[in-house]
C-alpha positions in Angstrom: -18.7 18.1 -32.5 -20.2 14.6 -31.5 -19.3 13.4 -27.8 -17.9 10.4 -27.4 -17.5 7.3 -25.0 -13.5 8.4 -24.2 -15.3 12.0 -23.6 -17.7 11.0 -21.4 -14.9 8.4 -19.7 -12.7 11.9 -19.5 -15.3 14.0 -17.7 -16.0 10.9 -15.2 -11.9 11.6 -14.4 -12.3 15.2 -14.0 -15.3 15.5 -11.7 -13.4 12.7 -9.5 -10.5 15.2 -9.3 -8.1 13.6 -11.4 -5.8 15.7 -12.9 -3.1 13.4 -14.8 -2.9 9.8 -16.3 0.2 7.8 -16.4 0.9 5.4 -19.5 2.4 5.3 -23.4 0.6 6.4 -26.2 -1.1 3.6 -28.5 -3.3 3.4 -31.2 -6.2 1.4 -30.0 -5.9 4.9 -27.1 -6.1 7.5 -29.7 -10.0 7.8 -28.9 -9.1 8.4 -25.2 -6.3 10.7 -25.9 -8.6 12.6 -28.1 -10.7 13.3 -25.9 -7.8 14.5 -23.1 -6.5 16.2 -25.1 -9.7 18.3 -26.3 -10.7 18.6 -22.5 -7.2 20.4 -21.8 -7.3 19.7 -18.2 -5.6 16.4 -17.7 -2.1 15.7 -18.6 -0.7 12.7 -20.4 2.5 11.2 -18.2 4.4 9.6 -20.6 6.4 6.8 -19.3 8.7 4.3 -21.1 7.4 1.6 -20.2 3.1 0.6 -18.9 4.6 -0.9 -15.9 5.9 2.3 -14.8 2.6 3.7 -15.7 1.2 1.5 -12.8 3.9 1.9 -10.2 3.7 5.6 -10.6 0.1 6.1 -10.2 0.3 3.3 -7.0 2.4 5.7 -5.1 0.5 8.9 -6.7 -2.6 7.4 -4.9 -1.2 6.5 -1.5 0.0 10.0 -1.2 -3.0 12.2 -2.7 -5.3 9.8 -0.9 -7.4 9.8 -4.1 -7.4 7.8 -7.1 -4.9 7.5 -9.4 -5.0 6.8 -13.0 -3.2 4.6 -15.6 -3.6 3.6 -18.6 -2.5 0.7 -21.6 -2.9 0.1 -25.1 -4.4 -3.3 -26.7 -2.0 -6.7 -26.3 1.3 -6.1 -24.8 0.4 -2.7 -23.8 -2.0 -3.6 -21.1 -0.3 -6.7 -20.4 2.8 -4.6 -19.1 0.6 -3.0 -16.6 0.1 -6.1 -14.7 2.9 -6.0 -12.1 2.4 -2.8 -11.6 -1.3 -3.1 -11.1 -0.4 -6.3 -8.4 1.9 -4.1 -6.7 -1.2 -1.5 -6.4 -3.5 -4.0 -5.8 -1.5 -5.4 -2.8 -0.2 -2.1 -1.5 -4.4 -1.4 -0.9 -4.4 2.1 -2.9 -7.2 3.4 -5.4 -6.5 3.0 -9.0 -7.8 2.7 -12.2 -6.5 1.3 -14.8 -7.8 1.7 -18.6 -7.0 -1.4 -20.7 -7.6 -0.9 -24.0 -9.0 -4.0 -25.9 -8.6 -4.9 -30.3 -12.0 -3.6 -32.3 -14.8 -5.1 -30.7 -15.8 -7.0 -33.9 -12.2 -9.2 -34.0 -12.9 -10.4 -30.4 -12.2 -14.0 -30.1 -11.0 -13.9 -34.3 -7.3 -14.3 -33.3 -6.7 -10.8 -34.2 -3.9 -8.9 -33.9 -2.5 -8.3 -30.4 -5.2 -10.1 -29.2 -5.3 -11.0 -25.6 -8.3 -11.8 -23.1 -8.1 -8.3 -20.3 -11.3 -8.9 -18.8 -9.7 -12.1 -17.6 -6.3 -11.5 -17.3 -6.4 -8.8 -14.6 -9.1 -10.4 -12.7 -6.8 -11.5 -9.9 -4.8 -8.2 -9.5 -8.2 -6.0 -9.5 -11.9 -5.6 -7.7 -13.3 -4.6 -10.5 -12.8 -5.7 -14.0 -15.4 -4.7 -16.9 -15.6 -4.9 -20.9 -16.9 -1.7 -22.4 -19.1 -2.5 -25.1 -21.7 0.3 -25.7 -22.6 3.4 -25.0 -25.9 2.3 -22.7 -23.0 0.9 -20.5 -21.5 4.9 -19.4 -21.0 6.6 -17.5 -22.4 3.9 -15.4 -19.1 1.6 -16.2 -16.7 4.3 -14.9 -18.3 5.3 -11.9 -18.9 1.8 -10.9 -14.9 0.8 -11.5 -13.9 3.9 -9.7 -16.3 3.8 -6.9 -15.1 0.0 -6.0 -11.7 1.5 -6.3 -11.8 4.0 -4.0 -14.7 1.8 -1.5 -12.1 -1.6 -1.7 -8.9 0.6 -1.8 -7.4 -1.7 -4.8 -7.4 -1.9 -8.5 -10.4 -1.9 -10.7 -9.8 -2.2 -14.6 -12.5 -0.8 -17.8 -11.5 -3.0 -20.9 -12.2 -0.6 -23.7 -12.1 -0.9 -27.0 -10.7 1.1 -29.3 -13.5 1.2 -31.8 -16.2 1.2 -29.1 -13.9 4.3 -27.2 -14.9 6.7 -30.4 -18.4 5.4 -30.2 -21.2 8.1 -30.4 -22.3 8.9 -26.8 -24.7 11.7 -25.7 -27.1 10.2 -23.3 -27.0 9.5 -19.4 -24.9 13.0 -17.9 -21.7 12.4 -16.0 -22.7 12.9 -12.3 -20.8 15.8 -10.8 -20.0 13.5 -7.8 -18.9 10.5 -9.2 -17.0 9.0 -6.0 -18.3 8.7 -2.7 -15.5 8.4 -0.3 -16.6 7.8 3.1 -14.3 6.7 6.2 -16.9 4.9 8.9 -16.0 3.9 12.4 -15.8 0.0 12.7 -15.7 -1.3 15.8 -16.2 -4.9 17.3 -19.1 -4.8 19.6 -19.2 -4.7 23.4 -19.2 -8.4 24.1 -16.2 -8.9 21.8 -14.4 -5.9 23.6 -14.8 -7.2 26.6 -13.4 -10.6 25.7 -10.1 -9.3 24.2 -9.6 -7.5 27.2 -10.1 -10.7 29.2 -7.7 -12.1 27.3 -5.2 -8.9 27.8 -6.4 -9.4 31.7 -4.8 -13.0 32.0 -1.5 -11.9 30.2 1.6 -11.5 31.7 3.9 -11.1 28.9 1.9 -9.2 26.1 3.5 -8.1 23.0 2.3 -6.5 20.4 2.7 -6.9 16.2 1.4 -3.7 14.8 1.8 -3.1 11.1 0.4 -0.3 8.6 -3.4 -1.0 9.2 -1.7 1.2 12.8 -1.8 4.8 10.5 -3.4 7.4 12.8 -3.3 5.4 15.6 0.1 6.1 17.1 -1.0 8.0 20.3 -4.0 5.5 21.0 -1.0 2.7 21.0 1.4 4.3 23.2 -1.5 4.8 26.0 -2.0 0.6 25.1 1.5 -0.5 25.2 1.7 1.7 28.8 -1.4 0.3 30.0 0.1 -3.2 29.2 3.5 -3.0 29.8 4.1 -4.2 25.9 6.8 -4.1 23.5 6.3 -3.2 20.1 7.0 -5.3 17.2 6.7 -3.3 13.7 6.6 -4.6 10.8 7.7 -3.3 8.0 4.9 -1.5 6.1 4.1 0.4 9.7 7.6 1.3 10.3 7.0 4.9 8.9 3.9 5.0 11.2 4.9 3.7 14.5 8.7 4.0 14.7 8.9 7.5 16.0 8.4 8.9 19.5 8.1 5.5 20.5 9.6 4.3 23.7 7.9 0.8 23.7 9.2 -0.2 20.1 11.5 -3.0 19.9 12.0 -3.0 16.1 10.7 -5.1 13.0 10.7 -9.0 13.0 11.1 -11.2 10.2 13.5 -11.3 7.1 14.7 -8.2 7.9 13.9 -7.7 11.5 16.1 -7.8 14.3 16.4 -10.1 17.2 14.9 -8.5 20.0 11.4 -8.2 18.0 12.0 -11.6 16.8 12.4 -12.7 21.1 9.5 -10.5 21.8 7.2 -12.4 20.0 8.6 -15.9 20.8 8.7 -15.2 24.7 5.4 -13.5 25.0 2.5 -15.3 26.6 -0.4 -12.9 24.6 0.8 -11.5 21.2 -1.8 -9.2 20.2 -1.4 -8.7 16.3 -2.8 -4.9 15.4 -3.7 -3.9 11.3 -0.8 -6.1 10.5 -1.2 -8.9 7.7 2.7 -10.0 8.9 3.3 -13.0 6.0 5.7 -15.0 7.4 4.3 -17.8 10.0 7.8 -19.4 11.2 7.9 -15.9 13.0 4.7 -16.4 14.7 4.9 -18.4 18.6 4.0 -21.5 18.4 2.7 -21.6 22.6 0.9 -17.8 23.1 -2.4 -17.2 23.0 -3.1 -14.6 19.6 -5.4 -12.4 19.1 -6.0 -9.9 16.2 -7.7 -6.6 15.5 -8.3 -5.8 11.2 -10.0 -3.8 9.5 -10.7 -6.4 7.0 -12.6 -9.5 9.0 -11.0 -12.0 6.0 -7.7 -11.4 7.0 -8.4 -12.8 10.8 -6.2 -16.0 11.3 -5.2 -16.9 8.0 -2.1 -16.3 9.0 -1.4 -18.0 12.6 -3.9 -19.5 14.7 -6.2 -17.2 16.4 -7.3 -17.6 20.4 -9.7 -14.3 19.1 -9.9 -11.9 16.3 -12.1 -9.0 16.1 -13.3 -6.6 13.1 -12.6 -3.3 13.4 -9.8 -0.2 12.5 -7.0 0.2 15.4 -7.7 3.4 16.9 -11.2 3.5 17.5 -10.9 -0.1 18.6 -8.0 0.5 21.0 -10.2 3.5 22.3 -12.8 1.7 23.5 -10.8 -1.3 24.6 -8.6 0.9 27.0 -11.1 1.5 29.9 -12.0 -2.2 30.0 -8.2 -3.2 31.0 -7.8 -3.5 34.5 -5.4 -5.5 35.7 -1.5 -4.2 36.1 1.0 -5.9 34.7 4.7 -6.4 35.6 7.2 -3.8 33.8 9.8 -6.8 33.7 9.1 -8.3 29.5 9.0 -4.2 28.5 12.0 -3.3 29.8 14.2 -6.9 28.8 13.2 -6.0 25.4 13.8 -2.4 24.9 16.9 -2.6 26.2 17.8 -5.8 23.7 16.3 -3.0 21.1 18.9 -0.9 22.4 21.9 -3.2 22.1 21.1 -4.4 18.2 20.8 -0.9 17.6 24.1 -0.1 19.0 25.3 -2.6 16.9 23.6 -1.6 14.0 24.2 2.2 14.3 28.4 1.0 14.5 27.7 -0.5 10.5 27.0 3.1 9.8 30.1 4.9 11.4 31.5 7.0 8.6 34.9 6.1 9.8 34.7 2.6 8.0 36.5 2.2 4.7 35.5 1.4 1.9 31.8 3.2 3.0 29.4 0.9 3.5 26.0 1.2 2.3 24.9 1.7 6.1 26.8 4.5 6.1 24.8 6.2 2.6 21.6 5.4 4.2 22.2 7.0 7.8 23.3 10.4 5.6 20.1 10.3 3.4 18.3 9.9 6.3 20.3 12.4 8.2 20.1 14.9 5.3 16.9 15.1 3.6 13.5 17.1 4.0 11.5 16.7 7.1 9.1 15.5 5.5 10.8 14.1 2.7 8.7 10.8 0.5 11.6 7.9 0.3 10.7 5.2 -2.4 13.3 2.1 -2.0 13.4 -0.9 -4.4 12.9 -5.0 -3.1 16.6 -6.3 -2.0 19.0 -4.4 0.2 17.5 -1.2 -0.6 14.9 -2.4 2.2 17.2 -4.1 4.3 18.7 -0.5 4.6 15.8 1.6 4.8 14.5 -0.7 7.2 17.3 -0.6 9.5 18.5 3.3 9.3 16.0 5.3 7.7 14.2 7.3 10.6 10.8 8.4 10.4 9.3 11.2 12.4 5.4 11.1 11.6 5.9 13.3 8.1 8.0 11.1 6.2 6.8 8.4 4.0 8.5 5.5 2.9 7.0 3.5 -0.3 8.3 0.5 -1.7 7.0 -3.3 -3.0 6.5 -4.3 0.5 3.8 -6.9 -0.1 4.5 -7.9 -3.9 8.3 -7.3 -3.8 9.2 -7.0 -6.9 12.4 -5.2 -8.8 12.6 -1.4 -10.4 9.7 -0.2 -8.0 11.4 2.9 -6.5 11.9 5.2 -9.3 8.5 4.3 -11.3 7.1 5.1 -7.8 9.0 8.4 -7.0 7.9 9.3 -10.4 4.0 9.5 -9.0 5.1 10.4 -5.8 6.6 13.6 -7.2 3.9 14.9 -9.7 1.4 13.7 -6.6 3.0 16.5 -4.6 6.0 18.4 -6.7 7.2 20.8 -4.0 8.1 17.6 -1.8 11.8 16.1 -1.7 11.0 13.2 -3.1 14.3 10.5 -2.8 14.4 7.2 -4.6 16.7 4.6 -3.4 17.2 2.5 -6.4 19.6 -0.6 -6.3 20.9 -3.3 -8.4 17.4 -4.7 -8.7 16.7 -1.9 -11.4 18.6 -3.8 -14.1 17.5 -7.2 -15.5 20.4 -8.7 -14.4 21.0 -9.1 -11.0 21.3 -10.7 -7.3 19.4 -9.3 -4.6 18.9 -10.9 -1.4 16.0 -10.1 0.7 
């Protein structure tokens, strides 16, 4: 039988390790699901919707660590991947999304379903390519699913239908088609030793530590010691940083709580850590900043910068530890973790089961209190995050997934859906609110 395009796109998936592909069944995708189906070694997820298709393989990625797969037909197929695919693409996880595209010879005819892909996804994606030959693979596929996996985002292939049952049966599929590599980034010694002049002067030094943090929890605590710091979490490095963690004073923000909110406003040095925190009225207007990211773009565009350095936390913090000298006074720790202790007093009353009717505090503390050790909670934009936020409790094996960055409705179950075929002997618990129906009022 003659190979195609879709079969060489297939065995590109396989030797990349992927074992399923989320999305509805189209005709402009019967080439595609020809081909998986003749391969018998990836399985079709049918969803009800491509949006689903996107979530699902968003939080199939962030816990495999590999890339995920998803996939639309021609028009309105593809086009319902798109919030999905921003959610993904904001979220930093690897995925690949296959759009497919009307015959290639009724491109730019006004043809049925007709839509432009190639442009359409260019801002929720890395990589975004039109398939239009056969000379193009596997080349196309390994170069979508290489920037994937290198950018940790989105990249789309645009693929016709007709061109998808093209005749292919040149270049070979490489066995290794990604190269995932993790290098050590840190900021040289000159810049070292100027944040840790900076750290020297302080006197009130708090720290805003966010999800770029993972891996890097007993590097902080020997920091926040050395320092004398409160910690400040936000939200996407809550599941991260919250446990075993005596210096935490909680999130800040929408949903935050006072005492981080006072931690940052009263601190003479806030040192932000793998945090991309949105909101600048949270920000101190008077202390010095600095910043340590992974991603050198994201220094100061979000508050003014005294310093920002390029480099991942824990390796940074590492070598940053042996040039901080000076001691600092216990006095801005310890005001702030015991105002941590009173809002949570506070908080934890909101969840006495005594109350009547039961409040949604209450539901939250027992989920929390009840499920698996290392249980995967998905919770949708609204007050589902208010209350995962505030009483979920995280112990290092947890995970919590949600639309932290895009915050959009109907997230949790599309992503407890990937979640669960990702790892299907894990509890996997979706807190789903109002927000998953078209009609409602959520207040974030």
């Amino acid at each position: 039988m003659r190979r195609t395009i879709a079969d060489s796109i297939v065995e590109s998936l396989l030797n990349s390790g992927v074992k399923q592909i989320y999305g509805i069944i189209g005709d402009s995708l019967n080439a595609l699901l020809d081909a998986i189906r003749r391969s018998g070694e990836i399985e079709w997820i049918h969803v009800r919707h491509e949006e689903v298709a996107a979530f699902a393989a968003g939080a199939d990625a962030a816990l495999s660590g590999g890339i995920a797969v998803c996939a639309g037909s021609s028009g309105p197929g593809n086009l319902h991947l798109i919030n999905g695919l921003y959610d993904c693409h904001r979220n930093r996880v690897p995925v690949l999304a296959i759009a497919a595209h009307i015959p290639s010879s009724e491109i730019g005819s006004g043809f049925f379903q007709e839509t432009r892909p190639d442009m359409l996804f260019q801002e929720c994606s890395f990589f975004c390519e039109v398939v239009t030959g056969p000379k193009q693979m596997p080349r196309a596929v390994t170069m979508a699913m290489q920037t994937a996996t290198a950018k940790s985002g989105v990249s789309v292939l645009v693929l016709p239908g007709d061109v998808a049952a093209f005749e292919y049966d040149e270049s070979p599929v490489p066995e290794r088609v990604i190269h995932s590599t993790r290098p050590i980034v840190s900021p040289s010694t000159d810049e070292l030793e100027t944040l840790a002049d900076y750290l020297n002067k302080g006197k009130r030094i708090t720290l805003l530590c966010g999800a770029g943090c993972a891996g890097a929890h007993a590097s902080l605590m020997k920091l926040c010691e050395k320092l004398q710091s409160p910690m400040v979490i936000a939200l996407r490095g809550k599941e991260y940083l919250e446990y075993d963690n005596p210096y935490s004073v909680g999130l800040t923000g929408l949903i935050g709580y006072s005492s981080g909110y006072h931690a940052m406003m009263e601190c003479d040095v806030l040192l932000m850590l793998g945090t991309d925190f949105p909101y600048r009225q949270f920000y101190p207007q008077e202390a010095t900043i600095l910043q340590v990211d992974l991603d050198s773009s994201r220094l100061g565009r979000r508050t003014t910068l005294a310093y920002g350095v390029c480099g991942d936390v824990k390796t940074t913090v590492e070598m940053l530890l042996p040039l901080l000298k000076e001691t600092h006074s216990p006095d801005h720790l310890q005001h702030f973790v015991a105002h941590y202790a009173k809002v949570r007093e506070e908080l934890d009353k909101l969840a006495d089961p005594g109350r009547a009717p039961i409040h949604p505090q209450f539901l939250m503390k027992v989920i929390s209190d009840l499920a698996d050790e290392d249980a995967v909670l998905t919770c949708d934009v609204g007050t589902p995050t208010v209350w995962a936020a505030r009483y979920l409790s995280m112990n290092g094996k947890r995970r919590l997934i949600g639309s932290f960055n895009h915050g959009t409705m109907a997230n949790a179950m599309p992503q407890a859906i990937g979640a669960q075929v990702a790892q299907p002997g894990r509890q996997v618990v979706s807190l789903s609110g109002t927000g998953a129906s078209p009609c409602c009022s959520e207040i974030y």
